[in-house]
C-alpha positions as CSV (number, residue, x, y, z in Angstrom):
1,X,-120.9,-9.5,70.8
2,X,-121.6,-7.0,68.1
3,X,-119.7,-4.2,66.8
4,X,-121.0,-1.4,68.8
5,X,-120.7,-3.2,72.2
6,X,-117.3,-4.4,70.9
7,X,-116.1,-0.8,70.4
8,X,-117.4,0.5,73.7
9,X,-115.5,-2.2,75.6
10,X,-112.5,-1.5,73.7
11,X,-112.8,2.4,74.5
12,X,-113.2,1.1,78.0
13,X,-109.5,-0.8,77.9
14,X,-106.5,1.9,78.8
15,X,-103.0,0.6,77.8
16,X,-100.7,2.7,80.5
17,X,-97.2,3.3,80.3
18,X,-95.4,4.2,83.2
19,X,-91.8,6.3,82.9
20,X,-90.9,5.1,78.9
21,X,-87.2,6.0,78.9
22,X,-86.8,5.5,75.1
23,X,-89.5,7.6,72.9
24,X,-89.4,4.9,70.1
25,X,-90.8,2.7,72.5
26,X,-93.9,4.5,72.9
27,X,-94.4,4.1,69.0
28,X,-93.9,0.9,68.7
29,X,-96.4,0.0,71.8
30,X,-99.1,2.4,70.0
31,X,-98.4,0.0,66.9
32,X,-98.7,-2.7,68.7
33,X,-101.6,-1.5,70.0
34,X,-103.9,-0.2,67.6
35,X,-103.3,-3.9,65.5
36,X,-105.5,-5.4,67.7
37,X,-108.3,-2.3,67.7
38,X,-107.3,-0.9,70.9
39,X,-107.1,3.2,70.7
40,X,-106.7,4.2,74.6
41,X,-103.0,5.1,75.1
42,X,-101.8,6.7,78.5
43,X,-98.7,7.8,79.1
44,X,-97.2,8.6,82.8
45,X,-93.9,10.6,83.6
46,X,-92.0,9.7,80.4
47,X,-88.6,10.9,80.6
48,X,-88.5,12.2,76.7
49,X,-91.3,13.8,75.1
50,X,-92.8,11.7,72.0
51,X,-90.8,12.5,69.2
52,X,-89.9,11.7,65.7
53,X,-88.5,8.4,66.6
54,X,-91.7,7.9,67.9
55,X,-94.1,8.5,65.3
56,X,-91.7,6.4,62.9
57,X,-91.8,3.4,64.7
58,X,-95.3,4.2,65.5
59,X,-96.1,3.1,61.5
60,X,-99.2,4.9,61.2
61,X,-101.4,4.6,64.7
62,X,-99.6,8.6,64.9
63,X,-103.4,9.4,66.1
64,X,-103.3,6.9,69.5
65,X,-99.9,9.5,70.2
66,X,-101.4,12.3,69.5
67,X,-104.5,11.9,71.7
68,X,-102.8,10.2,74.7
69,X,-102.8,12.4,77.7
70,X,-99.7,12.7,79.9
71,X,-100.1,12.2,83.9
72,X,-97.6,12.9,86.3
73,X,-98.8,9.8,88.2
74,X,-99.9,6.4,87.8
75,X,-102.3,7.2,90.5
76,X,-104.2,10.6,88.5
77,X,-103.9,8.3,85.5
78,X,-106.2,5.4,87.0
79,X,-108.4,7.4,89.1
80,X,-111.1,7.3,87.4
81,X,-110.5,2.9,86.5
82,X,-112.9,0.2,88.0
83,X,-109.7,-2.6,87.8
84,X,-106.0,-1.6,87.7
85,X,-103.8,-4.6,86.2
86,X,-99.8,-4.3,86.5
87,X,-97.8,-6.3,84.0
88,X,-94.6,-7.7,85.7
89,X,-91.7,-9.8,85.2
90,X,-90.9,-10.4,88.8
91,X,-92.0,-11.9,92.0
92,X,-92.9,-9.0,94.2
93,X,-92.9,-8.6,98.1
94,X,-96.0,-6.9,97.5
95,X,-98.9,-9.8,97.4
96,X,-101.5,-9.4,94.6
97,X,-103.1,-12.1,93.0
98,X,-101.5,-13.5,90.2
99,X,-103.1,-13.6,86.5
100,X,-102.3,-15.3,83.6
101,X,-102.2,-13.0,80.5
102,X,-105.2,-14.8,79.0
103,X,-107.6,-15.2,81.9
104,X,-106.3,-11.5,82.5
105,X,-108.2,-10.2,79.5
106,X,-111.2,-12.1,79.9
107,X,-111.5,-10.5,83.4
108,X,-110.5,-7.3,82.3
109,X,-113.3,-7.5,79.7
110,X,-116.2,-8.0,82.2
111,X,-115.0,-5.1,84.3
112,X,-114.7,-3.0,81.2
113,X,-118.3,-3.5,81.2
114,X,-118.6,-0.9,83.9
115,X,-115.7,1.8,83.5
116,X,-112.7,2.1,82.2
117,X,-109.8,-0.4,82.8
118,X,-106.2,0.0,82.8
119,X,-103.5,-2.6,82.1
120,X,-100.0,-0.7,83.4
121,X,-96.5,-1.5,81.7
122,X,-93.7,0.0,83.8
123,X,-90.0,1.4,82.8
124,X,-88.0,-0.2,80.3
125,X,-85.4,-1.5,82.6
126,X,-87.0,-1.3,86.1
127,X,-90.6,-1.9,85.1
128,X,-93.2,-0.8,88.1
129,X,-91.8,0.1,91.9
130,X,-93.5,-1.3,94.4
131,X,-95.3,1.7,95.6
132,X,-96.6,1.8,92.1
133,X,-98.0,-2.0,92.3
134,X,-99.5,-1.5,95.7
135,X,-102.5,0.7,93.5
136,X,-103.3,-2.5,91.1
137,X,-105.6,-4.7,91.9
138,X,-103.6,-7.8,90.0
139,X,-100.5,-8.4,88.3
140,X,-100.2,-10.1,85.1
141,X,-96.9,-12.2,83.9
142,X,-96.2,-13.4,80.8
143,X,-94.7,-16.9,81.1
144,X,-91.1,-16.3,79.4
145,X,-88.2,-18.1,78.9
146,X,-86.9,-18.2,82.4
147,X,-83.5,-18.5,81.3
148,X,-83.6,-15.3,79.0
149,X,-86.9,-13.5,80.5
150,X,-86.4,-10.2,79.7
151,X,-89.4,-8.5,77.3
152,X,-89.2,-5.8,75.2
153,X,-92.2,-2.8,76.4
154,X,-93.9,-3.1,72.6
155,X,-93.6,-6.6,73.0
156,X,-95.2,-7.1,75.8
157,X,-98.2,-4.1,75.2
158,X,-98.5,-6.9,72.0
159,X,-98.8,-10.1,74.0
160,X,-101.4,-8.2,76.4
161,X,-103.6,-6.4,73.1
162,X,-103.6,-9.9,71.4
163,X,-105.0,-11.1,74.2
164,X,-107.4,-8.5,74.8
165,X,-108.3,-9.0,71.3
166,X,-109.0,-12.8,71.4
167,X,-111.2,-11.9,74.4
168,X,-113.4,-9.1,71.9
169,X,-114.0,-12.0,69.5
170,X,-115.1,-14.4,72.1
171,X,-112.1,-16.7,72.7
172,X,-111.9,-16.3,76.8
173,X,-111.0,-19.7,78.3
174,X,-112.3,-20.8,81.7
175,X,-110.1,-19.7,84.6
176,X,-107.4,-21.7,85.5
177,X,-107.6,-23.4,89.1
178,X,-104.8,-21.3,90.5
179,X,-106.6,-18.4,89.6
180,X,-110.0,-18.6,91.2
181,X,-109.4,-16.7,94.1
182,X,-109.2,-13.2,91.6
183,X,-112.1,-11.3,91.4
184,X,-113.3,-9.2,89.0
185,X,-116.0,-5.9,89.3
186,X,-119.4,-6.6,88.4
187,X,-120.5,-5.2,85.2
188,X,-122.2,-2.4,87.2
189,X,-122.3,1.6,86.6
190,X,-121.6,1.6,90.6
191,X,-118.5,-0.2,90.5
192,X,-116.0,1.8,92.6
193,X,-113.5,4.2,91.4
194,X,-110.0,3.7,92.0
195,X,-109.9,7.3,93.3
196,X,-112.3,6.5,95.2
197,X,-110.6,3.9,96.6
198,X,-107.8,6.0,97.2
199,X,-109.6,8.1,99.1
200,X,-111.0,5.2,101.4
201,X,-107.1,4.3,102.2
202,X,-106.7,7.8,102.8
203,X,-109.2,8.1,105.4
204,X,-108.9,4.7,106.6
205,X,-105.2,5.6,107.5
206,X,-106.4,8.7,109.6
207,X,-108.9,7.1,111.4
208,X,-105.9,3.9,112.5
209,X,-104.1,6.7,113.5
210,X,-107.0,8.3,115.5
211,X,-107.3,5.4,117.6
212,X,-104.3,4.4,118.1
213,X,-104.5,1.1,116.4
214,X,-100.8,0.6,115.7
215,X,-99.9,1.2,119.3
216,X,-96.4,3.1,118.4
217,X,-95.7,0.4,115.5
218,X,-95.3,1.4,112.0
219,X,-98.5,1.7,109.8
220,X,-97.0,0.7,106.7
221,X,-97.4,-3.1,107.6
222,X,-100.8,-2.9,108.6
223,X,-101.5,-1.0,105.2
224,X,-100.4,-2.6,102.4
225,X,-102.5,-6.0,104.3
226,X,-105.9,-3.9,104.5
227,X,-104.9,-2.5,100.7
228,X,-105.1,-6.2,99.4
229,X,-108.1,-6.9,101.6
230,X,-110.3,-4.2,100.2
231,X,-109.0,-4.7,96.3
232,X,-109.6,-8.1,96.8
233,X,-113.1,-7.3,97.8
234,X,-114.2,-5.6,94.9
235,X,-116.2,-2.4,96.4
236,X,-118.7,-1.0,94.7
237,X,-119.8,2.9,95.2
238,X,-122.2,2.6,98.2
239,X,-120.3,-0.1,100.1
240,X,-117.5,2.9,99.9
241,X,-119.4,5.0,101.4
242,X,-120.6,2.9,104.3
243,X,-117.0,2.4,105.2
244,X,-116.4,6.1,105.4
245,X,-119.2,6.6,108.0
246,X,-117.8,4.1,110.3
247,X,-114.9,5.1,110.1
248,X,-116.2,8.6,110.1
249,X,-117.8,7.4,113.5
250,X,-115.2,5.8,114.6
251,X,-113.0,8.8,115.0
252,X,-115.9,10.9,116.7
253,X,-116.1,8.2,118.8
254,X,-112.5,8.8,119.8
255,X,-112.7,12.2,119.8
256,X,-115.0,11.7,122.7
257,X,-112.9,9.4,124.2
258,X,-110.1,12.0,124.4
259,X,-112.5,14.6,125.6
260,X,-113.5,12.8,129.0
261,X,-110.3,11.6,129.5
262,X,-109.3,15.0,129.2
263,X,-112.2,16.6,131.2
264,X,-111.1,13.9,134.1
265,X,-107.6,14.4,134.1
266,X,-108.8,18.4,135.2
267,X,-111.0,17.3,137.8
């Protein structure tokens, strides 16, 4: 890979931090960071403002805080990302394919290929919620000490850069077996956006609701199952917008329905 591709690829991978609580932190991630060439830093809700803690333990990568934009949500953070990884150090109800942190990055770097990428670190003492994880298309563990598992943010933003890093010079190992059923985007300009995505969920919700699918039963269920389905699949732009036409004529179809029934109901 040269230099040029190498850079663009690296603009392409977002490092997100979700709810910092300590302002140091921040700093020390954006050190850890830009040590392994990596320059996109997004920051989401954090409860203090980057201060002068954060710029000293930031040791001189000052610019990557200075130019990270602030979201109110994970979810206007990523919008615009092809593949949404969220680093955790727990099992989750929520079921998303699991990724070791190496074959993470080499996947991470083919999506990069076509948009931007994000890998999400969550609050210092809580990490991600679950409603938080349902918008990632994988989660990524770093295999820890069991017995004393707890990792510090910078630590971890370190562990995931190195390996991002390996993966720019060309070190990507071949997937592990109990990884093969993760997929990543093609390297395509028509890769789907994850707001995109979003607002297929949206409107895939309305039109359940439209025909009654869940029958009185809660939607939530249902949901978070056709979430995974579609992440896993991978969507690119124009298979998005099929979906939305039949599910566009879907609901016209039950707005007909409910028309007769209506129109009979009078006679």
């Amino acid at each position: 890979m040269d230099a040029s591709s190498r850079t663009a690829l690296e603009h392409n991978l977002r490092i997100v931090l979700v709810g910092t609580q300590h302002p140091g932190n921040i700093g020390s991630a954006a050190r850890a960071m830009k040590t392994m060439g990596l320059s996109s830093l997004v920051l989401v809700a954090p409860e203090k403002a980057p201060d002068r803690d954060t710029h000293a333990m930031a040791a001189g990568a000052d610019d990557l805080i200075e130019a990270a934009p602030v979201f109110a949500s994970l979810a206007e953070a990523v919008a615009d990302c092809r593949w949404v990884l969220g680093c955790t150090a727990r099992n989750r109800r929520i079921q998303l394919e699991p990724l070791h942190p190496r074959v993470a990055a080499g996947r991470a770097l083919v999506a990069a290929a076509s948009g931007p990428v994000a890998l999400v670190f969550g609050r210092e003492r809580s990490g991600l919620d679950n409603a938080e994880m349902a918008l990632c298309n994988g989660a990524v563990h770093i295999p820890s000490n069991p017995e004393f598992s707890s990792l510090n943010l910078a630590a971890a933003v370190q562990v995931l850069s190195y390996e991002l890093r390996c993966a720019l010079l060309g070190d990507t190992p071949e997937p592990a077996a109990s990884d093969e059923g993760v997929r990543t985007p093609p390297p395509s300009g028509d890769a789907a956006t994850h707001a995109q995505l979003e607002g297929l969920f949206e409107h895939l919700a309305t039109t359940l609701d439209a025909i009654d699918f869940h029958k009185g039963r809660t939607p939530d269920s249902a949901m978070r199952k056709l979430r995974r389905l579609y992440l896993r699949a991978n969507l690119d732009a124009a298979e998005v917008r099929l979906l939305h036409g039949i599910l566009a004529d879907s609901e016209r179809m039950a707005r007909l329905a409910g028309q007769r029934a209506g129109s009979s109901e009078i006679l």
